[in-house]
N, C-alpha and C positions, 0 to 999 in steps of 0.2 A: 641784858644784852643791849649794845649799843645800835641804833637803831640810825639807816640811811635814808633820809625822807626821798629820795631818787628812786632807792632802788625799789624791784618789784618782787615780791617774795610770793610762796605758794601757802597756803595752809589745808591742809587734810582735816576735815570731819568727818569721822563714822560713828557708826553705830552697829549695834550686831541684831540680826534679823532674829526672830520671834527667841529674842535672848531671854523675857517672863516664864515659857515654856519649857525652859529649860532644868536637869534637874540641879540640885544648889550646887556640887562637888565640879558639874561641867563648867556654869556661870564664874564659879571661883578661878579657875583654873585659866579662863580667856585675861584673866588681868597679866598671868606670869608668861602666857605666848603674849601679848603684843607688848611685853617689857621685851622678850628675846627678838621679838621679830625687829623693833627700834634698834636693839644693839647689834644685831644679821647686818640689818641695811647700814647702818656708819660702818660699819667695818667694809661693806663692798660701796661704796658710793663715799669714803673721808672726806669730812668738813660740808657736809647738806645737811645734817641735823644737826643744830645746836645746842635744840636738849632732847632731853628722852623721851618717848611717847608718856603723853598725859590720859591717863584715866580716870575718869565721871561717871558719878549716876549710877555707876555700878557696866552698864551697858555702853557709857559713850566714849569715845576717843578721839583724842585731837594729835595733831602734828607739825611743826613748822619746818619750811624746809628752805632753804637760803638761797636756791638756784629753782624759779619753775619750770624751766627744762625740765630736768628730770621730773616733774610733777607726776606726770602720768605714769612712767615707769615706777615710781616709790609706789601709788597708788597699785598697779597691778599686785607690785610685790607685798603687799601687806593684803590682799586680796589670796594672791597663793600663798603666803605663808600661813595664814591663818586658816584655810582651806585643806592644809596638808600637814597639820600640827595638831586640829582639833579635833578631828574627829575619836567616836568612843562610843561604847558600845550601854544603849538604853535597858536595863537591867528588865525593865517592864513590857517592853515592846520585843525585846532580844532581835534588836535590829541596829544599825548605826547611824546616831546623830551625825548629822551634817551642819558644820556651823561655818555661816557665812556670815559679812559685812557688807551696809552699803555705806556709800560713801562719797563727797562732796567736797572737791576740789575749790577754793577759791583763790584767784591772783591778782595782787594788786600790793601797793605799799603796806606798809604796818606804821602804828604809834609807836607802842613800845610792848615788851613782853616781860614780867617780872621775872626773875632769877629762877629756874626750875620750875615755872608754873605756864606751861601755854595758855593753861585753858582761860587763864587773869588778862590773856592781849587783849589788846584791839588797834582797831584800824581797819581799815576797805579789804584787805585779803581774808582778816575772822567775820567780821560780817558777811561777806560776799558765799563765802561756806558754810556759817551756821545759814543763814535764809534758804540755803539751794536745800539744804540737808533738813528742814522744815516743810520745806514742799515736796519732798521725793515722801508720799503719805501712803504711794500704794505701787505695783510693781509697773502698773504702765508710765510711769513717772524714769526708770528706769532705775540700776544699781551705783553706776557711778556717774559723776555729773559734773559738768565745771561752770562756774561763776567768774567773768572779766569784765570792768566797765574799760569803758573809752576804745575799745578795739574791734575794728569792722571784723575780725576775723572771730569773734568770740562764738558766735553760733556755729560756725564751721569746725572750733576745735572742740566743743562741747558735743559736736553731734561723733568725732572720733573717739571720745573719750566714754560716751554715753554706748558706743558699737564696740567699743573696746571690752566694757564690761558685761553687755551682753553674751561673749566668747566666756568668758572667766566665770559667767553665772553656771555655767555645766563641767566647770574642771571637776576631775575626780580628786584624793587626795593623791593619787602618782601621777595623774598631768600637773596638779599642782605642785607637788616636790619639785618636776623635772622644769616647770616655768622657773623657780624661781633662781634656778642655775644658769638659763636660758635670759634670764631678764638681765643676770649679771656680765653677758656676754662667754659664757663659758663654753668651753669643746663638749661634746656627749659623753668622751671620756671623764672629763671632772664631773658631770650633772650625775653619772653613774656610780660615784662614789658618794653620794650622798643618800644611797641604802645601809642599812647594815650590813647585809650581802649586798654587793657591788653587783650591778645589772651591766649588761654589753651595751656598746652605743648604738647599737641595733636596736636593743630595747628604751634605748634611751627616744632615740629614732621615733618611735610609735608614738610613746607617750607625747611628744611634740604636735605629731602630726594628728593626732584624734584634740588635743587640744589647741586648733588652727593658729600655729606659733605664727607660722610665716604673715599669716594674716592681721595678727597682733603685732609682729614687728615690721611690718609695713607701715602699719598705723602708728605706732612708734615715731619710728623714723621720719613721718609726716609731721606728724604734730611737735618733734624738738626742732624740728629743721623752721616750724611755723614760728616757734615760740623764739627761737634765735632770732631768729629777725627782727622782731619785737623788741 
């Protein structure tokens, strides 16, 4: 990819929370949701992702995204996708894994990025998210987290980003579905069509509001209106 020494790009690193513990057939299966959940988001956000979600490690994931506007919005929704897609039921426990991500936003330029391989970039926006995603070592460090040099406002949208994903630490997987309809600006009527059995916008309703949408899209709308200016 041809690379803008100007422009300011975002790059997403996660990783998945006590993903060693998990049993092999669940660990297997988080590689095929965050291919689907990469191809989810280009089809609702065209031309922010240039290439596909990259996975490492077995456990790690990277992303590049071409507008950091949408930064934290991408971030949420791979947060709910992956929260309302993974879960399944612990044969041993007969209780249900819950599998989440955390995850570390960083913005700034890039060098360059090899053809289909994020996780081979560099520049100030991979650095600035692999280091945040290094030090996030325990849950007081928080889930999601943003890295910006040279901008007075970086602590301010890091602390949105960082209360953002506090909210999304206790989505269930049907506050989760219903965000991730929500994040794409959708009516209750669409986000309800994303059961098998189609749920009322009344119920769509609830799940919104036990999962503090309005709260999250305040914060939202804070942090792109910040980032624009930028």
């Amino acid at each position: 990819m041809k690379t803008a020494p100007e422009k300011i790009y975002a790059v997403i690193t996660g990783d998945f929370i006590g993903f060693s513990d998990l049993p092999a057939e669940v660990r297997q299966n988080m590689y095929f949701i965050l291919k689907k959940c990469g191809t989810a988001l280009s089809e609702a956000f065209p031309g922010i992702m240039p290439y596909e979600v990259d996975v490492f490690r077995g456990d790690g994931w990277q992303v590049l995204l071409t507008d950091a506007v949408f930064s934290l919005r991408a971030a949420l929704y791979f947060r709910a996708y992956i929260k309302a897609h993974s879960h399944g039921k612990n044969p041993e426990q007969n209780s249900e894994q819950k599998i989440d991500s955390r995850l570390a936003i960083g913005v700034g330029p890039i060098d360059y990025v090899p053809d289909n391989r994020v996780s081979a970039g560099d520049g100030a926006a991979f650095r600035l998210s692999g280091k945040m995603i290094e030090q996030m070592t325990s849950p007081k460090f928080g889930t999601m987290r943003l890295a910006m040099s040279g901008f007075d406002e970086a602590d301010l949208l890091d602390g949105i980003v960082r209360m953002s994903g506090a909210f999304a630490d206790f989505w269930t997987d049907k506050q989760s579905l219903a965000m991730t309809g929500a994040l794409q600006g959708w009516t209750r009527k669409q986000i309800g069509g994303l059961w098998k059995d189609t749920i009322s916008p009344q119920a769509v309703g609830k799940h919104l509001d036990r999962a503090n949408w309005y709260a999250v899209d305040h914060g939202l709308r804070a942090f792109e209106g910040a980032m624009l200016k930028l």
